[in-house]
C-alpha positions as CSV (number, residue, x, y, z in Angstrom):
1,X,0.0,0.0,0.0
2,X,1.0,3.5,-0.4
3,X,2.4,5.2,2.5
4,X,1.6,8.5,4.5
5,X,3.5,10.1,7.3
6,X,1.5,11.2,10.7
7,X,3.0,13.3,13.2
8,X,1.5,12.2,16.2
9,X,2.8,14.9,19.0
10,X,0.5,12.5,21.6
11,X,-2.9,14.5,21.5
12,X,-6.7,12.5,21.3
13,X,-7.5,9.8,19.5
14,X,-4.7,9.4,16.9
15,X,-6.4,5.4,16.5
16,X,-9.5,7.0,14.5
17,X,-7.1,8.5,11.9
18,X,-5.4,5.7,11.4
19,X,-7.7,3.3,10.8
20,X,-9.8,6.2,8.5
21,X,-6.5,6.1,6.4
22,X,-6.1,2.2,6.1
23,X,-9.6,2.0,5.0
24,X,-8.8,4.3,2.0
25,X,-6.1,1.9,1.2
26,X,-2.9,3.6,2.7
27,X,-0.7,3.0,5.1
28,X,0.8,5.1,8.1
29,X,4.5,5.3,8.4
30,X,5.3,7.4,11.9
31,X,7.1,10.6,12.3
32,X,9.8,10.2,15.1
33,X,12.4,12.8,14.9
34,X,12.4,15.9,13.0
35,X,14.8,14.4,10.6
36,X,12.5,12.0,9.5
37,X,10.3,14.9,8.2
38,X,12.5,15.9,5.9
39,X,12.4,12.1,4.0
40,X,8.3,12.3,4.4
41,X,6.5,13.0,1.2
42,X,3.0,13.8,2.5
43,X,2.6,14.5,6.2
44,X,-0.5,14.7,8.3
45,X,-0.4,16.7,11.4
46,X,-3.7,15.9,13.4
47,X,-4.4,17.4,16.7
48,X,-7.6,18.0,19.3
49,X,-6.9,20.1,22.6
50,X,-4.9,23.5,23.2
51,X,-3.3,25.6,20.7
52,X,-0.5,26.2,23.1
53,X,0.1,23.0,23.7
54,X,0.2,21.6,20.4
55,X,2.3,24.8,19.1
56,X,4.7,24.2,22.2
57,X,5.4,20.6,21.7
58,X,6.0,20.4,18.1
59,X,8.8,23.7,19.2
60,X,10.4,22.1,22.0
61,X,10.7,18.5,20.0
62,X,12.3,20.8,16.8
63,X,9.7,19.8,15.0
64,X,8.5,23.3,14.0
65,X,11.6,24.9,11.2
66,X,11.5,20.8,9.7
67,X,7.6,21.3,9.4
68,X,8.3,24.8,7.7
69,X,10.9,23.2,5.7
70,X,8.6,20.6,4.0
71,X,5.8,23.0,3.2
72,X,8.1,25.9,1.2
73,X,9.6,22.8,-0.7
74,X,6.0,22.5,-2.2
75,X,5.1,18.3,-0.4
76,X,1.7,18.1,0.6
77,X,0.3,19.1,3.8
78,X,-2.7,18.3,5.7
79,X,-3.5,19.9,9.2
80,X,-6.7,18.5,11.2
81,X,-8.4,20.3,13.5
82,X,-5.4,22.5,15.9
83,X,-3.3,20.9,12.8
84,X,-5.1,24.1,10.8
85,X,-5.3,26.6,13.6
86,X,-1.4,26.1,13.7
87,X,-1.2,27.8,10.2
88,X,-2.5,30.7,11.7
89,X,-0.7,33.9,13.2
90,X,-2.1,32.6,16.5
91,X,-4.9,32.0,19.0
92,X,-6.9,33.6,22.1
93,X,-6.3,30.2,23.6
94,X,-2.6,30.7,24.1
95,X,-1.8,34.8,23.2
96,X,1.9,34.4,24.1
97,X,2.4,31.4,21.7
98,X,3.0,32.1,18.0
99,X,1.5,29.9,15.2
100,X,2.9,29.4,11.8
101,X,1.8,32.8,10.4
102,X,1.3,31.1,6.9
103,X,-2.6,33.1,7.4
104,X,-2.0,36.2,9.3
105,X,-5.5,36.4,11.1
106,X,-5.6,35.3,15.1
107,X,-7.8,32.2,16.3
108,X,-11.1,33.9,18.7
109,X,-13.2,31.9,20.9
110,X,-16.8,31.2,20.4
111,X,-19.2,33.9,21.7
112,X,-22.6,35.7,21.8
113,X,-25.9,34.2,20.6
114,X,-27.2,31.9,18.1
115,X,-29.7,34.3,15.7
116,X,-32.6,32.6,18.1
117,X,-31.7,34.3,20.9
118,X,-30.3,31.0,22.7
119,X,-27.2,31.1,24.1
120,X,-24.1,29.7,22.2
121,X,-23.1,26.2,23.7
122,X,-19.1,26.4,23.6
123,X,-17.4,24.0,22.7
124,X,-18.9,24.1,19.0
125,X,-19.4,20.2,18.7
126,X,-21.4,18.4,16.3
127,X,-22.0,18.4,12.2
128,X,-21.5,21.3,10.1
129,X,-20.8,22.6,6.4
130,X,-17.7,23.1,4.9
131,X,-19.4,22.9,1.7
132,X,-19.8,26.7,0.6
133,X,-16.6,27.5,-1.7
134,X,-14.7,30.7,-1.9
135,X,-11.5,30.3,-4.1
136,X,-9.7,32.2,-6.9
137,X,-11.5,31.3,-10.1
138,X,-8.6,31.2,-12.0
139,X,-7.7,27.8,-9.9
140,X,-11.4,26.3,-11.1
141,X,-12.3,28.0,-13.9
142,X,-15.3,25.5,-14.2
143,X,-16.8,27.1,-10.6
144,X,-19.9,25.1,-10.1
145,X,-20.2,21.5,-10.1
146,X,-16.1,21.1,-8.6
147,X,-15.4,19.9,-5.5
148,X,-12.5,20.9,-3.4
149,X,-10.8,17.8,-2.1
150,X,-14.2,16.0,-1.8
151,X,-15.6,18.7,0.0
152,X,-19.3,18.6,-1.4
153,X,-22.2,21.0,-1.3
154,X,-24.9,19.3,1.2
155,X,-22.3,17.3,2.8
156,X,-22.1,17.7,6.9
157,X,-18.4,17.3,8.9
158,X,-18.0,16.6,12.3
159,X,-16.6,20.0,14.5
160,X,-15.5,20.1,17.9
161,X,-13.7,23.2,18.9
162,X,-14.0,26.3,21.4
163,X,-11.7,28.5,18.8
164,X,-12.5,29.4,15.0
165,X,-10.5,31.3,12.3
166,X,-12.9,34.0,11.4
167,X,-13.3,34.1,7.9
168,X,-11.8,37.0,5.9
169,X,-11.6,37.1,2.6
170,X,-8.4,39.9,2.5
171,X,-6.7,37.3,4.8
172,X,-7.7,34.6,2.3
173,X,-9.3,34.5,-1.4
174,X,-7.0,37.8,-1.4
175,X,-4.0,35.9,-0.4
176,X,-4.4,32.9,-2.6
177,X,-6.2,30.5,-0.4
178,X,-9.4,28.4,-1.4
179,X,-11.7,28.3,1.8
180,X,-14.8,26.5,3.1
181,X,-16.6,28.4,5.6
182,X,-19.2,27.0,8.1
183,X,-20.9,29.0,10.6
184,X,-22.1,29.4,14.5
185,X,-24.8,31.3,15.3
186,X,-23.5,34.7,13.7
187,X,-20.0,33.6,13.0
188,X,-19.1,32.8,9.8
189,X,-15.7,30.7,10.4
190,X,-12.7,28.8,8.6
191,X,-14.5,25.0,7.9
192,X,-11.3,24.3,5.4
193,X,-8.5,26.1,3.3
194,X,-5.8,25.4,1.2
195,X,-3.4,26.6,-1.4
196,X,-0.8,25.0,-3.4
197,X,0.8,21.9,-1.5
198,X,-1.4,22.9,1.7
199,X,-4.6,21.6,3.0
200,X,-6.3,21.6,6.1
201,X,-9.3,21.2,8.1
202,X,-11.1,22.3,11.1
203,X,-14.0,19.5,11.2
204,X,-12.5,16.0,12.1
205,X,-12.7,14.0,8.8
206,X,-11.8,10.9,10.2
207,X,-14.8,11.4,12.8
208,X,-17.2,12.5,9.6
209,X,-18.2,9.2,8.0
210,X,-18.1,9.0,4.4
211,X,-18.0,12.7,3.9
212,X,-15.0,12.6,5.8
213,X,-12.8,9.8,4.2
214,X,-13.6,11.3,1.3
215,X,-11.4,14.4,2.1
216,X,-8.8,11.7,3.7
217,X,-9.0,9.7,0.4
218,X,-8.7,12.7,-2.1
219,X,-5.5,14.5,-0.4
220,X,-4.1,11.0,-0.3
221,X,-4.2,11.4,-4.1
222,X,-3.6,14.2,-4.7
223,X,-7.0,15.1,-6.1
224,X,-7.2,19.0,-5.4
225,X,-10.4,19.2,-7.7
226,X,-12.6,16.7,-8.8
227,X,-16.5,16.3,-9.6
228,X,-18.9,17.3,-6.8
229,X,-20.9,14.3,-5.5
230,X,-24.4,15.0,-4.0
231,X,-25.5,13.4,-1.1
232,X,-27.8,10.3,-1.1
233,X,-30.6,10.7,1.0
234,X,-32.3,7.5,0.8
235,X,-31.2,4.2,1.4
236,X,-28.6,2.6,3.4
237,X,-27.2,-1.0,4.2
238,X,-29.4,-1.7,6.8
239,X,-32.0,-1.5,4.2
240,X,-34.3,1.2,5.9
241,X,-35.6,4.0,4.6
242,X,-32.9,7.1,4.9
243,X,-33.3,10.8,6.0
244,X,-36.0,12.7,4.4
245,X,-34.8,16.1,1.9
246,X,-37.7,18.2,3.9
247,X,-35.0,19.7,6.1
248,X,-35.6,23.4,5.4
249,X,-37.4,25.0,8.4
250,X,-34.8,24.4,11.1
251,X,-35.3,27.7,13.0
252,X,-31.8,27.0,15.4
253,X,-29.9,28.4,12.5
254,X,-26.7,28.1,14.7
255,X,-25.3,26.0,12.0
256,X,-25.5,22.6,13.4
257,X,-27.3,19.5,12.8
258,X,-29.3,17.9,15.1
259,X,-27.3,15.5,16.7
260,X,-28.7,11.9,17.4
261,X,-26.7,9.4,19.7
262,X,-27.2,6.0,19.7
263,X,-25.5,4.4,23.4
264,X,-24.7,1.1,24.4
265,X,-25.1,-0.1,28.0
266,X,-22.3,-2.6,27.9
267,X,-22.0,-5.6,31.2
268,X,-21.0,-8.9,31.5
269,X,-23.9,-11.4,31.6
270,X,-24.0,-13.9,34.3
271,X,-22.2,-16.4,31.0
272,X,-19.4,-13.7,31.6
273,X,-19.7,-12.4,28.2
274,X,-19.8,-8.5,26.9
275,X,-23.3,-7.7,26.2
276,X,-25.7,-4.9,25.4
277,X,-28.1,-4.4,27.9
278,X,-30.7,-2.4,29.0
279,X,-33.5,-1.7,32.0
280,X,-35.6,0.1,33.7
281,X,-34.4,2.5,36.7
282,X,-31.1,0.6,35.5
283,X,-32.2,-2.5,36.8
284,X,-30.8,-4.8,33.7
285,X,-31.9,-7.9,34.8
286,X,-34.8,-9.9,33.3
287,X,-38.6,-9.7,35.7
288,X,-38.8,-13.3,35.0
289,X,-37.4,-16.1,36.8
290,X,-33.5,-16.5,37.0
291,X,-33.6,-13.1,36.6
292,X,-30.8,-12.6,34.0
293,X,-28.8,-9.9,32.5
294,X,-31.1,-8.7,29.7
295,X,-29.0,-9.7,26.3
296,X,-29.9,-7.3,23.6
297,X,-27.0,-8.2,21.4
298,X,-23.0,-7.8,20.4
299,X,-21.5,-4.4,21.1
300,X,-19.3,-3.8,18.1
301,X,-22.4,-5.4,15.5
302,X,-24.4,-3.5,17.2
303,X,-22.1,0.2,16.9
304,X,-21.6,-0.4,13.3
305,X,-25.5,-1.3,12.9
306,X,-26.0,2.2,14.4
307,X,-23.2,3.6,12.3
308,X,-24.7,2.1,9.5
309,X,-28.3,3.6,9.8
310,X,-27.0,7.2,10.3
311,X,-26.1,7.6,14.1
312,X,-23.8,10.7,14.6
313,X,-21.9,9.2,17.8
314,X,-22.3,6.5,19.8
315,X,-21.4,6.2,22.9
316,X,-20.5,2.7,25.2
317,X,-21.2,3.4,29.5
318,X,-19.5,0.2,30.5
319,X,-21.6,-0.9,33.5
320,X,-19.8,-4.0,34.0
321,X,-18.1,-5.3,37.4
322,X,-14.7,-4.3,35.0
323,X,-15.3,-0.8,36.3
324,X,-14.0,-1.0,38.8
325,X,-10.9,-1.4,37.7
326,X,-10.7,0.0,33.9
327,X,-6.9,-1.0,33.4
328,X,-7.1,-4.2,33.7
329,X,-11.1,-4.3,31.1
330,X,-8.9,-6.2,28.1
331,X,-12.3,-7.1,26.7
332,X,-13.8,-3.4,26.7
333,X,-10.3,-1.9,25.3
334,X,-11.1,-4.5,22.4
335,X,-14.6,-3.7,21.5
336,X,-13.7,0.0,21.3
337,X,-10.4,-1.0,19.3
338,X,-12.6,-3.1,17.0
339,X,-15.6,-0.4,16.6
340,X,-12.9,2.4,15.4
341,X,-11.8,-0.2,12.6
342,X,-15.4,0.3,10.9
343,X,-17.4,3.4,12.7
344,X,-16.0,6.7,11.7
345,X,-17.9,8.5,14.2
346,X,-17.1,9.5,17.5
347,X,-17.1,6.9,19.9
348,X,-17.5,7.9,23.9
349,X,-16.6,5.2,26.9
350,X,-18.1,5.9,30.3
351,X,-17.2,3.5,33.4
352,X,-14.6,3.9,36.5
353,X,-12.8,6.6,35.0
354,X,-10.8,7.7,37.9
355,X,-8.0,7.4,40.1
356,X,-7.2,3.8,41.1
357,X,-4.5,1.4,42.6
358,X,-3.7,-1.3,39.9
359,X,-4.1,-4.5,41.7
360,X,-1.5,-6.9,40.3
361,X,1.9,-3.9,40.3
362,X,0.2,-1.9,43.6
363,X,0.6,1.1,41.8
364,X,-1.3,4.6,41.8
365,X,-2.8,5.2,37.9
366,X,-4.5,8.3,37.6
367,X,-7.5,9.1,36.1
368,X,-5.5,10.5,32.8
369,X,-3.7,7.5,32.5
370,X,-6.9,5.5,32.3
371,X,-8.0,7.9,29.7
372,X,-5.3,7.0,27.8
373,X,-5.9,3.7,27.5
374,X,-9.0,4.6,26.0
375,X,-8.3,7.1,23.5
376,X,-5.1,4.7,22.8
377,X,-8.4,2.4,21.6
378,X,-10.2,4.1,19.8
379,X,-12.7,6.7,21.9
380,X,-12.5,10.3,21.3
381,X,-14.4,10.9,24.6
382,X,-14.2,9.9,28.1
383,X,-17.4,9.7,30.3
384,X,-17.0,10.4,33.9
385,X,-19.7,9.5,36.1
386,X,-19.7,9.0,40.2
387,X,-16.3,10.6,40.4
388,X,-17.5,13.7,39.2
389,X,-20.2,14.1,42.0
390,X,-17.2,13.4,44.4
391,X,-15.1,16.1,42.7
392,X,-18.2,18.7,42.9
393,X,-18.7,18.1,46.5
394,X,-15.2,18.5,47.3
395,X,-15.5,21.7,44.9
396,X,-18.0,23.3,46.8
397,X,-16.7,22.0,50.6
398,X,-13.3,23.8,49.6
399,X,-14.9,27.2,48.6
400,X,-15.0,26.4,44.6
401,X,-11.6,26.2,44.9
402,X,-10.3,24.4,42.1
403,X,-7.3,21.3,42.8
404,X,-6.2,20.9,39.4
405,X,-5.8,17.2,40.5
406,X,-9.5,15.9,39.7
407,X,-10.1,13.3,36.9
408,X,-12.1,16.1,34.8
409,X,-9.4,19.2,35.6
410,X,-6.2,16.6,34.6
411,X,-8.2,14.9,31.6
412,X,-9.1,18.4,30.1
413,X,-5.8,20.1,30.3
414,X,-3.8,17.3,28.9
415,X,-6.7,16.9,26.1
416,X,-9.4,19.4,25.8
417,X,-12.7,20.5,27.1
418,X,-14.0,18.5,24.2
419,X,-12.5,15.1,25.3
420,X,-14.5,15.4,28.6
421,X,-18.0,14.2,28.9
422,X,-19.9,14.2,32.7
423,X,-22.9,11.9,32.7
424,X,-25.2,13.3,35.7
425,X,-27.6,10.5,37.1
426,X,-30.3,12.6,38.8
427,X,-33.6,11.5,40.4
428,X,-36.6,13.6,41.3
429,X,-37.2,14.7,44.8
430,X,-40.5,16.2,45.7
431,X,-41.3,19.3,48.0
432,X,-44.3,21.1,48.8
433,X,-42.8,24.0,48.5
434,X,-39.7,26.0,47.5
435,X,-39.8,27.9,50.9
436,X,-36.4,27.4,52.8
437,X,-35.1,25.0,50.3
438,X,-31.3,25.3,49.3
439,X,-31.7,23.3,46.3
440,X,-32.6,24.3,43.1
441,X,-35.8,23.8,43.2
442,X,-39.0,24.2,40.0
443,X,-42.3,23.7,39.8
444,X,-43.4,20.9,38.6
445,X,-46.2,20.0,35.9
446,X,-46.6,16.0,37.0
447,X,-46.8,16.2,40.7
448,X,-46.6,13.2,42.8
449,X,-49.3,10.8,44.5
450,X,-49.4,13.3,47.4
451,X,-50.0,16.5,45.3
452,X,-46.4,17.9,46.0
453,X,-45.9,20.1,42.7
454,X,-42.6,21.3,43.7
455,X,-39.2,19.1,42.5
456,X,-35.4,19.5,42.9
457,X,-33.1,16.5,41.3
458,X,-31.0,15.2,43.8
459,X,-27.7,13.9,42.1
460,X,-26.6,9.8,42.6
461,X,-23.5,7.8,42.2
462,X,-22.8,3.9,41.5
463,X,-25.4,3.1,38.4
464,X,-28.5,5.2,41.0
465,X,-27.9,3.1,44.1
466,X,-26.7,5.9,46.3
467,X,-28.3,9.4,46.6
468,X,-26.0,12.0,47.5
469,X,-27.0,15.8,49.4
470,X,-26.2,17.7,45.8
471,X,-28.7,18.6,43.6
472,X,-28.0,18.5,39.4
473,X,-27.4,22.4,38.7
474,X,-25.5,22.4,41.5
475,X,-23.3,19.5,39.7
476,X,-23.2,20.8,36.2
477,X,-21.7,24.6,37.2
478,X,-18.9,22.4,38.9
479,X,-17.8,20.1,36.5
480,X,-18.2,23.3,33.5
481,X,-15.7,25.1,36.4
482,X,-13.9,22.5,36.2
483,X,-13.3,21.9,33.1
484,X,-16.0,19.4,31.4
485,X,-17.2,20.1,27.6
486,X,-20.3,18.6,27.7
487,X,-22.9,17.3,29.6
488,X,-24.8,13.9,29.5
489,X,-27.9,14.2,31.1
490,X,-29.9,11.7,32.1
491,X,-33.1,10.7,34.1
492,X,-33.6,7.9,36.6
493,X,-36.9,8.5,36.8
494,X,-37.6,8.1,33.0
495,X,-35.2,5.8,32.2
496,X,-36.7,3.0,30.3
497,X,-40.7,4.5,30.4
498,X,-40.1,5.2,26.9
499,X,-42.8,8.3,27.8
500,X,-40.2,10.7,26.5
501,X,-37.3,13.0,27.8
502,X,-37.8,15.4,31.4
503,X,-38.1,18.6,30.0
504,X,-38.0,20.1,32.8
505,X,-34.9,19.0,33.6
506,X,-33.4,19.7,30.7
507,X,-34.4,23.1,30.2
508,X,-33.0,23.7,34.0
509,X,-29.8,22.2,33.4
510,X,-29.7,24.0,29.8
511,X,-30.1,27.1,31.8
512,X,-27.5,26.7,34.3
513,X,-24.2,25.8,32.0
514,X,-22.4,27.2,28.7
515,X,-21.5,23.9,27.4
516,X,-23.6,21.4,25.4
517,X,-25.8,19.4,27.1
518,X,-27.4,15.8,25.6
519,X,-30.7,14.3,26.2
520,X,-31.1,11.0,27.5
521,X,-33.6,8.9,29.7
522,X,-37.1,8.2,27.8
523,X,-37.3,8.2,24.3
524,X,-39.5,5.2,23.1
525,X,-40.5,7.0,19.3
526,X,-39.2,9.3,16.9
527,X,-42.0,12.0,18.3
528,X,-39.9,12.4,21.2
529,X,-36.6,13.6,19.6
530,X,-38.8,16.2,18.0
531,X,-40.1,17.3,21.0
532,X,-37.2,17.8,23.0
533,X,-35.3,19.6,20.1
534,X,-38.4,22.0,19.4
535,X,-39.8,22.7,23.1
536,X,-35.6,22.9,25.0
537,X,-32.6,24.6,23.2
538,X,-30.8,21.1,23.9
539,X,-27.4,20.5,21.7
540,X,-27.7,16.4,20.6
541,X,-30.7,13.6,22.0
542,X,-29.3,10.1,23.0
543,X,-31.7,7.0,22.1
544,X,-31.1,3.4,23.3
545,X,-33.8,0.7,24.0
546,X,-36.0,1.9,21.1
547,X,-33.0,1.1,19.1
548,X,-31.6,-1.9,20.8
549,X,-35.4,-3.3,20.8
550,X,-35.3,-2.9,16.9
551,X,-38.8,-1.1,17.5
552,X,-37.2,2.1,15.7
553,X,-34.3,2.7,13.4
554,X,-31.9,5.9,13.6
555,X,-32.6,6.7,10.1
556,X,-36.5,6.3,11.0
557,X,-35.9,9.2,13.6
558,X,-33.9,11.2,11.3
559,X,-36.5,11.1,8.7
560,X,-39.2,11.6,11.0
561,X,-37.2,14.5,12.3
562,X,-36.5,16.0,8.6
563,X,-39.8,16.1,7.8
564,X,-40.8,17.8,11.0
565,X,-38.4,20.3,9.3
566,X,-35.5,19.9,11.7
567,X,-32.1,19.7,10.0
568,X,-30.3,16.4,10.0
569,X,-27.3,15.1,8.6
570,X,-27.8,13.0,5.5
571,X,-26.7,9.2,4.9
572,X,-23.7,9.2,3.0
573,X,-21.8,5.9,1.8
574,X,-18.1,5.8,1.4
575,X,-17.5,4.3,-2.6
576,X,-13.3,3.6,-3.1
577,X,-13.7,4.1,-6.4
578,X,-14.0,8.0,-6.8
579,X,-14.0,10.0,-9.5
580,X,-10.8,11.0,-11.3
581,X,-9.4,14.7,-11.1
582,X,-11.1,17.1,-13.7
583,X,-7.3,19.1,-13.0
């Protein structure tokens, strides 16, 4: 196979590029000294997390004047994600750090409203355009109908960042450069550029299913223009019907899709065998006798089925007696290792992320160092659960001091906001009044048994077995001070009704943070994803038994949700054989 160079400088999930690269039929030969850039012919410098970081790294190792080197002597170059924003003059992320200065504009942060009034979730995550051109005609004289290594009109890409190059075309068309643009709320930002020997993205393209490794596929050949493909909308290999083209009255107009999660409670069965379960109030066993762990099927068929019919993540909470000691879960580190070989979406894993003893050396491994082990995988996220209730209440007994020492604080420094996912387990507790309460407390519109019309949602840890003194805003502003990038929110007192999402809860929770939060805990149709996008200003909706049941299909609650005009991203499939170059 042919061969491309990655400069790895130890940064997220390095697994899902690989693999994305294989499966367009090259091979990855690894960058380990700056010397060995100079013998590279094409180079792919990926990177998630901190500007400063990534720009300080790549300095201290020398790899920065070997990097300049091979771009002025014309070999391709393709930056991902901080890969691009390193081209730039620099970044409000890190003002005392200086990028390449190939594009003299400065990286901003995310701010202000989306044109509905709702407030901008940052991090940016989910799937955007980079589909609307702006280039030098004199490089594609043909204009329409040409796409821009494989970038194609109608096409969605999946973002995650907190910093954007504004787009300006006397920093760019002016200067030479062919740009995508997408846009966030009322910012209209870099999506992609390139000129000459240099490409790059912002969107992940190994994370942005076929779109995606199309881009991967056409730098690895070279194929700066080609013919534009237009996404299928119908029809996919699971055979169901695919995402409906009535997806024009999306009000949001932040930019985004609507994102739909499909997640995977994974356990060992009482056979001692990884399964996909699922319960009610998380009890997974079966309500007849022998009382077994309910079996709903094969976690890696079961991600790429998901994959397959359109999910935009998918996310594994490992519930099994292995969390409790992550490092040693060979048979979890395999299915995610497996999934990333054929799902090229982003993968989360949730389940004992924290600090621990390893019980065959003794040793202290922190909660990073687990992390590692799963990004090392194949996951782009980490899920932290009962240990970040413990950090909150530590948080809040210390004065909201921060440590810099919890699981969430050490995982987001060393890999982004982005990388860090809390998953809040709250249950209802009713009041008769708010009088004297120091919870956060709302009225309620499904009061209990005893007419109390007044709720706050007390926060649990271990799977909902123990209730602890903390109620769920309280929990959210902690972890977002601490450093988390998004928020999993789910609902023990819907969990597995399949009578549809807590509002209520949501719309509290949405009020009380800045970062994105997902729905989960109730869906049990496709009417229920529409009604939590169009009644809360939630950023993505998570769906499992409906799925796992095969009572649903993701693409049935994309369609359902496109022709409820809510914008979704369209099935694409990946075909190897691509058009030749028109150039």
């Amino acid at each position: 196979m042919p061969t491309v160079h990655l400069l790895d400088y130890v940064a997220g999930n390095i697994r899902s590029l690989v693999n994305a690269i294989e499966k367009c039929g090259w091979q990855v030969e690894w960058i380990k000294t700056p010397e060995d850039v100079e013998k590279a012919d094409k180079i792919i410098l990926p990177g998630v997390g901190h500007f400063g970081h990534c720009l300080n790294s790549l300095s201290s190792a020398g790899y920065l004047p070997a990097i300049q080197k091979h771009i002025e002597s014309g070999k391709p170059f393709f930056g991902i994600c901080v890969g691009l924003q390193a081209l730039f003059a620099g970044s409000e992320e890190a003002s005392s750090v200086p990028g390449l200065n190939l594009i003299s504009t400065e990286l901003k942060r995310f701010s202000g409203s989306n044109k509905d009034g709702s407030q901008k979730s940052v991090p940016c995550i989910g799937w955007n355009d980079a589909s609307t051109l702006h280039h030098d005609r004199d490089q594609d004289p043909e204009g329409e109908g040409q796409s821009f290594y494989g970038l194609n009109p109608g096409s969605k890409y999946y973002y995650v960042h907190s910093y954007f190059a504004p787009y300006l075309p006397s920093e760019l068309e002016e200067q030479g450069w062919t740009v995508a643009t997408a846009t966030y709320g009322d910012q209209t930002y870099v999506g992609a550029v390139g000129k000459g020997n240099i490409f790059a993205t912002q969107f992940h393209p190994e994370k942005s299913g076929a779109a995606g490794l199309r881009v991967i596929k056409s730098f690895l050949e070279g194929k700066m223009w080609s013919e534009a493909i237009t996404p299928s909308t119908s029809g996919n290999t699971s055979g169901v019907k695919g995402v409906s083209e009535k997806s024009t009255t999306d009000t949001s107009t932040n930019g985004l899709t609507r994102r739909i999660i499909a997640c995977l409670d994974v356990r060992t069965n009482d056979q001692g065998d990884l399964v996909v379960t699922k319960g009610d109030q998380y009890d997974v066993r079966e309500k007849t006798a022998g009382s077994e762990v309910r079996n709903l099927g094969k976690p890696v068929e079961m991600a790429r089925r998901y994959y397959n019919q359109g999910a935009d993540e998918v996310t594994f909470l490992n519930i099994t007696s292995f969390r409790d000691c992550p490092i040693t879960d060979l048979p979890m580190l395999e299915i995610l290792r497996r999934t990333s070989e054929t799902v090229f979406v982003p993968l989360t894993i949730g389940g004992g992320i924290r600090d621990m003893v390893d019980p065959v050396t003794g040793e202290k491994v922190s909660a990073l160092d687990v992390a590692k082990l799963y990004f090392g995988s194949g996951a782009d996220k980490v899920s932290i659960g009962s240990d970040a209730v413990v950090a909150a209440e530590e948080y809040y007994s210390s004065g909201k001091k921060l440590s810099g020492m919890t699981s969430i604080e050490t995982i987001s420094a060393a890999y982004g906001a982005q990388a860090v996912v809390v998953s809040v387990d709250p249950k209802k507790v009713f009041v008769s009044s708010i009088e004297g309460r120091t919870h956060h407390t709302v009225k309620t519109n499904e009061p209990d048994s005893e007419g109390r019309d007044h709720v706050w949602y007390a926060c649990t840890i271990k799977g909902g077995r123990e209730t602890r003194d903390l109620d769920v805003v309280q929990l959210v502003q902690a972890v977002e001070a601490m450093g988390a990038g998004e928020i999993l929110l789910n609902a023990i007192d819907r969990d597995g009704s399949n009578r549809g999402y807590d509002l209520e809860l949501i719309k509290m929770v949405k009020n009380a943070v800045k970062i994105p939060v997902i729905a989960s805990s109730g869906a049990g149709v496709p009417a229920h994803f529409e009604e939590v996008f169009k009644m809360t200003k939630v950023d993505a909706a998570l769906g499992a038994g409906m799925f796992h049941r095969g009572e649903y299909t993701v693409a049935q609650v994309k369609d359902h949700l496109g022709k409820a005009g809510l914008l979704v991203r369209p099935f694409e499939e990946f075909d190897t054989a691509q058009p030749e170059s028109t150039k």
